[in-house]
C-alpha positions as CSV (number, residue, x, y, z in Angstrom):
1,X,23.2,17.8,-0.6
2,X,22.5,21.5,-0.3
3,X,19.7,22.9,0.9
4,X,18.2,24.3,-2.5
5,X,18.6,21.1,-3.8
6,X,16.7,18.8,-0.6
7,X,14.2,22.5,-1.3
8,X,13.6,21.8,-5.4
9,X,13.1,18.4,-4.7
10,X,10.9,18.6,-1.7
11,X,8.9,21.3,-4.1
12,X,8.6,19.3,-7.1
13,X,7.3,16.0,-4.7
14,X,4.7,18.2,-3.2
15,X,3.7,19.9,-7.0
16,X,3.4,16.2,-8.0
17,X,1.3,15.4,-5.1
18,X,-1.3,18.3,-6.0
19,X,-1.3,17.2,-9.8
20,X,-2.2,13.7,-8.3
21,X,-5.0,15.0,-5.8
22,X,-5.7,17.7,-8.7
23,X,-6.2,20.3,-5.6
24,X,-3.5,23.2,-5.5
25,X,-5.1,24.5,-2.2
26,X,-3.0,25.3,1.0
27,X,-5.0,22.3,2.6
28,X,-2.5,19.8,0.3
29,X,0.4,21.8,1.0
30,X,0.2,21.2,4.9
31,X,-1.1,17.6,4.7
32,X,2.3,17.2,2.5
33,X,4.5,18.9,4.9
34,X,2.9,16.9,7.8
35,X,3.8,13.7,6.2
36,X,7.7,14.9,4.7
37,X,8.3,18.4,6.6
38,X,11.5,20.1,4.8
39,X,14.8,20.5,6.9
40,X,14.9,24.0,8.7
41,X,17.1,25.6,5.8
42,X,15.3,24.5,3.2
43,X,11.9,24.9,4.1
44,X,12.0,28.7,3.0
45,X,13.1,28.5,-0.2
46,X,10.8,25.5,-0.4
47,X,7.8,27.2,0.6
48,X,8.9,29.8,-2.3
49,X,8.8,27.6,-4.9
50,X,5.6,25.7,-4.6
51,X,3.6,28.6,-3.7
52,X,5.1,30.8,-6.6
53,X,4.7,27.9,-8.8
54,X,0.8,27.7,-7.8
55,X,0.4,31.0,-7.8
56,X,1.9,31.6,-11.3
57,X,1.2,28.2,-13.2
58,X,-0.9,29.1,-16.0
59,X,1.6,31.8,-17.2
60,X,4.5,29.2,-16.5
61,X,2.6,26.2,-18.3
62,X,2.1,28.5,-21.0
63,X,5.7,29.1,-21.9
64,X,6.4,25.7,-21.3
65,X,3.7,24.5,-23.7
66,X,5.5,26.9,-26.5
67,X,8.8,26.1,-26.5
68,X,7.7,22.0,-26.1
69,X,7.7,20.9,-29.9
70,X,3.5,20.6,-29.9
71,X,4.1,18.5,-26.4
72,X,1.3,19.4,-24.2
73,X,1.5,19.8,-20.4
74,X,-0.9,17.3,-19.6
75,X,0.5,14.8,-21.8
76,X,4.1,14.9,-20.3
77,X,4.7,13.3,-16.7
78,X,4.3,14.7,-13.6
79,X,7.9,14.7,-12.5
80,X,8.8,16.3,-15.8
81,X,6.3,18.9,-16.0
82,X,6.7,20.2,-12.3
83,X,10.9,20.1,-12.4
84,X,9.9,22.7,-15.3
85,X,7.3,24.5,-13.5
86,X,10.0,25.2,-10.9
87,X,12.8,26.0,-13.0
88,X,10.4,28.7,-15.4
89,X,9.6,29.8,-11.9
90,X,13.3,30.4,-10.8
91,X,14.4,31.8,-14.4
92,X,11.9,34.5,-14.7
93,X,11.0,35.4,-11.0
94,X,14.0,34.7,-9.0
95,X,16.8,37.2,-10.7
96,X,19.5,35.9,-7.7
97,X,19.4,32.3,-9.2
98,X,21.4,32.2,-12.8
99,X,19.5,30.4,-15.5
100,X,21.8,27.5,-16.2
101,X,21.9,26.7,-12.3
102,X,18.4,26.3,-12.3
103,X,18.2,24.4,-15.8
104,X,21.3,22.0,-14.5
105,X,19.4,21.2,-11.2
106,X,16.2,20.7,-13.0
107,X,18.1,18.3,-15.1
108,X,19.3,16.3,-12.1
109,X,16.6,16.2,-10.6
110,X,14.5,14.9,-13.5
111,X,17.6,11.9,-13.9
112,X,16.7,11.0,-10.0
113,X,13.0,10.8,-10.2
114,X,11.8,10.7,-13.6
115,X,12.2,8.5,-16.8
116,X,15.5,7.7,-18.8
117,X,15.2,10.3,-20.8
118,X,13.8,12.8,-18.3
119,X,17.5,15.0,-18.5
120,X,17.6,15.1,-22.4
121,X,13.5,16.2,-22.4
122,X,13.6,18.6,-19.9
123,X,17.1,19.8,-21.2
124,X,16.0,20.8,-24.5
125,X,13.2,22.7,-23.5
126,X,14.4,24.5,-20.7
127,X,17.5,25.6,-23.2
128,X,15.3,27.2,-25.2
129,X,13.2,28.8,-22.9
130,X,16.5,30.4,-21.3
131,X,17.6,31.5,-24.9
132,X,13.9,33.0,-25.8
133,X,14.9,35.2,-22.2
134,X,18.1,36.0,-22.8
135,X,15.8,37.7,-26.1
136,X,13.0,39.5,-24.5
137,X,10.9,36.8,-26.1
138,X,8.8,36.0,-23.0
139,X,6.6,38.6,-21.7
140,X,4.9,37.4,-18.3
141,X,2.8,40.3,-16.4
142,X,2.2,38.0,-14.0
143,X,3.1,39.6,-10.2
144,X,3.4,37.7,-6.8
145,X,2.1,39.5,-3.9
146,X,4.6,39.1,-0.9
147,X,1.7,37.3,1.2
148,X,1.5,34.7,-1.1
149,X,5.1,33.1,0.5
150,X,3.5,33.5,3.9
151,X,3.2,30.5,6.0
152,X,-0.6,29.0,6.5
153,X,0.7,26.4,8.9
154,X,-1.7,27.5,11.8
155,X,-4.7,28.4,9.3
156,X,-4.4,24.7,7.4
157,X,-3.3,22.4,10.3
158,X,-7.2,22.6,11.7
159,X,-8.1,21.6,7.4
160,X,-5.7,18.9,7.6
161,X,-6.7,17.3,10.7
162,X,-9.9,16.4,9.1
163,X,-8.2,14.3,6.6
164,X,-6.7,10.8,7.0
165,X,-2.9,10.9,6.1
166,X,-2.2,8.6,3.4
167,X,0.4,5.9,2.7
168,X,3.9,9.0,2.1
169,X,5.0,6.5,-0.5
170,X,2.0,6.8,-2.8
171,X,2.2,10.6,-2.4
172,X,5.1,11.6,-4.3
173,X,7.8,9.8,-6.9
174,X,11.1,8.0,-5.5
175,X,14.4,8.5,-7.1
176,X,14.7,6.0,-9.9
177,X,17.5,3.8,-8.3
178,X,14.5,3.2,-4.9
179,X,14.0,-0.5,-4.8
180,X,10.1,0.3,-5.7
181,X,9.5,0.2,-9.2
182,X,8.3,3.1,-11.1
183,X,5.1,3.6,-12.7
184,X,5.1,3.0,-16.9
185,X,4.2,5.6,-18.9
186,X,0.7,5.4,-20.6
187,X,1.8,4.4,-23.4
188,X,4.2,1.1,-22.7
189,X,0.8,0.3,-20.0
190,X,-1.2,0.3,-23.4
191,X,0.8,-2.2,-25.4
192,X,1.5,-4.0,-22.0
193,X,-1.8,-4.5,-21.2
194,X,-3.0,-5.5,-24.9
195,X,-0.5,-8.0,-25.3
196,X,-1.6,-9.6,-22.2
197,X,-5.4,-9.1,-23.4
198,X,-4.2,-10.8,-26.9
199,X,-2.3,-13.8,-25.1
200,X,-6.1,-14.7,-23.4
201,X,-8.2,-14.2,-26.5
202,X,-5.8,-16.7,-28.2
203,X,-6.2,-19.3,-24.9
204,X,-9.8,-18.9,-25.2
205,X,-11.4,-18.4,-28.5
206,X,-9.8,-21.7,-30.4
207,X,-10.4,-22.2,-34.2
208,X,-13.6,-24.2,-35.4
């Protein structure tokens, strides 16, 4: 595996532990890295992404949001919506990265950790999100001061000390072929858990 690839992943596992905590402060970021800290090589370009991705993710969720078919952000998962994040991120910000590398990663990244049709969802979107750039049709004034990439190791270890580090397998998502088994999305919970609910009104509430 190369190291932008063990970086995107490691990013999009510590985005979806901040959507789960719903805190995008440095604090999460350094209890993440305590628990999983990225290889050496990666942890750069790591650092890049998840920062960048915070620092920008209104504009980002924005576009997303447009080129989704009405989907909205919130309503997608977590591994789908941050494999985005970071993928908007590298189109528009990082002009060394070619589109289709970052849409094709994003892709198999979203196969490993996400849903069956994770690749086909975040395909389509992404496609025409590089197309509307290719057109000038995305306009983000958005601008990243150099600092925010800065390490905050030494100003967040004191922060995280003061918090209890969790179970690292409830933090962030497995690849789908992990032994775990993967959460349901909302909906299939729903029916799931009605049908069950039905099964016991009919044991308990007989005809007179």
């Amino acid at each position: 595996m190369g190291y932008r690839r063990k970086s995107r992943e490691l990013a999009m596992q510590a985005l979806f532990y901040m959507d789960m905590a719903k805190s995008y402060a440095d604090e999460n970021l350094q209890l993440f890295c305590r628990i999983h800290p990225a290889p050496e090589k990666a942890h750069s370009f790591f650092i890049k992404l998840v920062k960048g991705v915070n620092h920008t993710r209104a504009s980002i969720d924005s576009v997303i949001a447009k080129y989704s078919d009405n989907w909205k952000i919130d309503r997608m998962s977590s591994v789908d919506r941050n494999v985005m994040r970071i993928a908007v991120f590298e189109m528009i910000f990082c002009q060394d990265i070619p589109h289709k590398v970052s849409i094709n990663e994003a892709i198999d990244i979203g196969k490993d950790f996400g849903y069956e049709e994770s690749g086909a969802f975040i395909n389509g979107i992404l496609d025409s999100i590089h197309l509307a750039l290719q057109n000038d049709e995305i306009s983000i004034e958005t601008e990243i001061p150099d600092t925010i990439f800065k390490d905050t190791d030494s100003k967040t270890a004191k922060a995280a000390e003061k918090h209890p580090v969790p179970d690292p397998g409830a933090l962030w998502p497995k690849p789908i072929n992990d032994e775990r088994p993967q959460p349901m999305r909302s909906a299939d919970s729903t029916i799931q858990v009605t049908s069950q609910v039905r099964k016991r009104v009919r044991r308990v509430v007989k005809p007179d």
